[in-house]
N, C-alpha and C positions, 0 to 999 in steps of 0.2 A: 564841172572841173574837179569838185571832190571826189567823185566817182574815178576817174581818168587816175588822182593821186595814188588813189589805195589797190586800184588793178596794178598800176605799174608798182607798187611797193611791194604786193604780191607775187608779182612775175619776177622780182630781182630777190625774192626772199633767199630761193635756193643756189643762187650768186655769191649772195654777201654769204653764207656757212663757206662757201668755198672758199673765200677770200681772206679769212683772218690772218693776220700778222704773227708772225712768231707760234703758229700755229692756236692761236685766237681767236676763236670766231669774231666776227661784226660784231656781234651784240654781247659780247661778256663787257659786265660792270668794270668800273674802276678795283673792287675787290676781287676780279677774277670768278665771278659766279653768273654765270648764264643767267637771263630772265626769262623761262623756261615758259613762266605762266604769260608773260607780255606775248609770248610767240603762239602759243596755244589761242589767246584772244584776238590774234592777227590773225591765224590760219587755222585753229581745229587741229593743230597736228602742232608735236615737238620734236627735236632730235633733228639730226642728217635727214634721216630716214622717213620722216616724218610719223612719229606713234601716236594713232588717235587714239586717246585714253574712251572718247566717250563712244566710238566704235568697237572697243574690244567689251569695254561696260554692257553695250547691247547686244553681242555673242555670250558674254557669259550670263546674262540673261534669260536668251534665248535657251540654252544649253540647261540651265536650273529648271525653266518651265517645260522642258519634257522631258527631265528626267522624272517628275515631278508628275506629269501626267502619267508616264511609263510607269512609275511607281506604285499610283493609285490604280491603274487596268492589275496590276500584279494583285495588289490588296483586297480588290474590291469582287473581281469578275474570279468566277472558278474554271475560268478556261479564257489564255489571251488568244485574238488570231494572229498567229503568226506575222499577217501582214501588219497591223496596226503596230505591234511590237516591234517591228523592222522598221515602220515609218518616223516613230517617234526616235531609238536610237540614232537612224541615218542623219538624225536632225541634232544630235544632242553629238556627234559623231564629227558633221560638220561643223559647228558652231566651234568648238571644243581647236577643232584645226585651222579655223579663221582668229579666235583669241591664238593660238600659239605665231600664228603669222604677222600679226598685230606687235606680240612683245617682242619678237625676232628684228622688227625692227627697230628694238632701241642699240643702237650700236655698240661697242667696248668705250670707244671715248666718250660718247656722251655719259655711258652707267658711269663713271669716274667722277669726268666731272660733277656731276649729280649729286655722286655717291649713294648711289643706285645698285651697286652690282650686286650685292646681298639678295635686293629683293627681286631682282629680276631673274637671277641664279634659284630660289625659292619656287618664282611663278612657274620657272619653266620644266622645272622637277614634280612641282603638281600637276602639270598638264600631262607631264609625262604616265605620270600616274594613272589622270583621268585616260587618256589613251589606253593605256592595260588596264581598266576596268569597264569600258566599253568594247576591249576584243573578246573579254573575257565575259559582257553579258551577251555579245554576239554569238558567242561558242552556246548560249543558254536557249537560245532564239534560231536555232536550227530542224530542219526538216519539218514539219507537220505542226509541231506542239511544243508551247512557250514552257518552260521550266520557270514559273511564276515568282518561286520564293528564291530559287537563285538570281535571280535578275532585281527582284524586290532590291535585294541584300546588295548587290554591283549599284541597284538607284540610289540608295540608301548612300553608301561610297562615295561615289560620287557628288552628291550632292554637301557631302562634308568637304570633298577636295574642291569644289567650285567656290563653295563658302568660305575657306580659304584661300583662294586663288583673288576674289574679292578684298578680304582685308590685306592682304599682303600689296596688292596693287592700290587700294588706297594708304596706304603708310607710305609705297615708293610716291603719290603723287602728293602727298603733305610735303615730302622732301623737293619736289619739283616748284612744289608753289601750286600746285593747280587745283583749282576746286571744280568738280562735276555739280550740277546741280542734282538734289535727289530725286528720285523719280515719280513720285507724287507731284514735284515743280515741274518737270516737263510735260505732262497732262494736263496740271492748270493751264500751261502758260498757251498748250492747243488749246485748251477750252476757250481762252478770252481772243482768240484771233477775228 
C-alpha cells in the first residue's frame, strides 16, 4: 500500500507545479520559498523542468576525466593518433552539451524564486566558453597529426572552466537546499550493497 502511496505522489508531482494558486506552486512554504531539496528527495530532479543536479554532476565528471586523459596523451606521448585524440574530445564534447542541457532546464521562474539567476547565467557562460575551447582543440586535432601542445593548453582550459562550472553549481545548490553526496560516498555506498 506504501509503494501504490509514493507512485501515485510521483505521478501527480508534475500536476501539483502546475496547479499553484496565485501563481504558487503546491509546495511553496508558508514564507513563500520552495522546498527545492524535499522535491529533489521525492524525485532526483527540481524545478518545472525537472534539473538533476546529480546528473549534470556526472557529465561534468565525465567531461574532467577526458579532458584529463586528452591532457596527459598530449604530455606524455611524442606523437597523439589522431583517433584517440578525437575519441576522447567527442566525449569531453558530448558531456559538456548534456551539462548545458541539464542547466537549460532550470527555468526563469524558478532561478528567481531561488535566487538562482546569477549562478546559472555564470554556468551557462562557462559552458559557453568550454564549447569554444573544445572547437578550438578540434581545429588542433585535424588531418593526420595532433598538435599536442595546443590542445595540452585548450585541456589545461578547460579543465579550469569545468572546475568552475562545479563550484558555481554547488553555491547555486547551497541556495537550493540541496546536498549531493561526495563522490567517494557514492562508491562506498556500491561497495556495501
Amino acid at each position: 500500500m506504501l509503494s501504490f502511496r509514493v507512485i501515485s505522489g510521483l505521478l501527480l508531482l508534475p500536476i501539483a507545479f502546475a496547479c499553484g494558486t496565485a501563481g504558487q506552486p503546491v509546495f511553496a512554504s508558508v514564507a513563500g520559498y520552495e522546498d527545492w531539496a524535499a522535491i529533489h528527495r521525492q524525485m532526483g530532479a527540481t524545478g518545472k523542468n525537472g534539473y538533476r543536479p546529480m546528473t549534470s554532476r556526472a557529465y561534468q565528471s565525465s567531461a574532467r576525466f577526458h579532458t584529463r586523459a586528452l591532457n596527459a596523451y598530449g604530455s606524455v606521448c611524442k606523437e597523439v593518433p589522431v583517433e584517440t585524440a578525437q575519441e576522447h574530445l567527442n566525449q569531453v564534447k558530448s558531456a559538456v552539451a548534456a551539462v548545458k542541457k541539464e542547466i537549460s532546464k532550470i527555468d526563469t521562474e524558478t532561478a528567481q524564486k531561488a535566487g538562482i539567476q546569477e549562478n546559472v547565467a555564470k554556468i551557462k557562460s562557462q559552458l559557453a566558453e568550454c564549447e569554444k575551447m573544445c572547437s578550438m582543440a578540434d581545429k588542433a586535432i585535424s588531418g593526420e597529426k595532433v598538435d599536442s601542445k595546443t590542445v595540452c593548453a585548450h585541456c589545461v582550459s578547460l579543465e579550469k572552466q569545468l572546475a568552475e562550472i562545479r563550484k558555481e553549481e554547488d553555491a547555486m545548490l547551497k541556495k537550493l537546499g540541496i546536498a549531493l553526496p561526495e563522490e567517494d560516498a557514492i562508491h562506498e555506498h556500491e561497495s556495501k550493497k
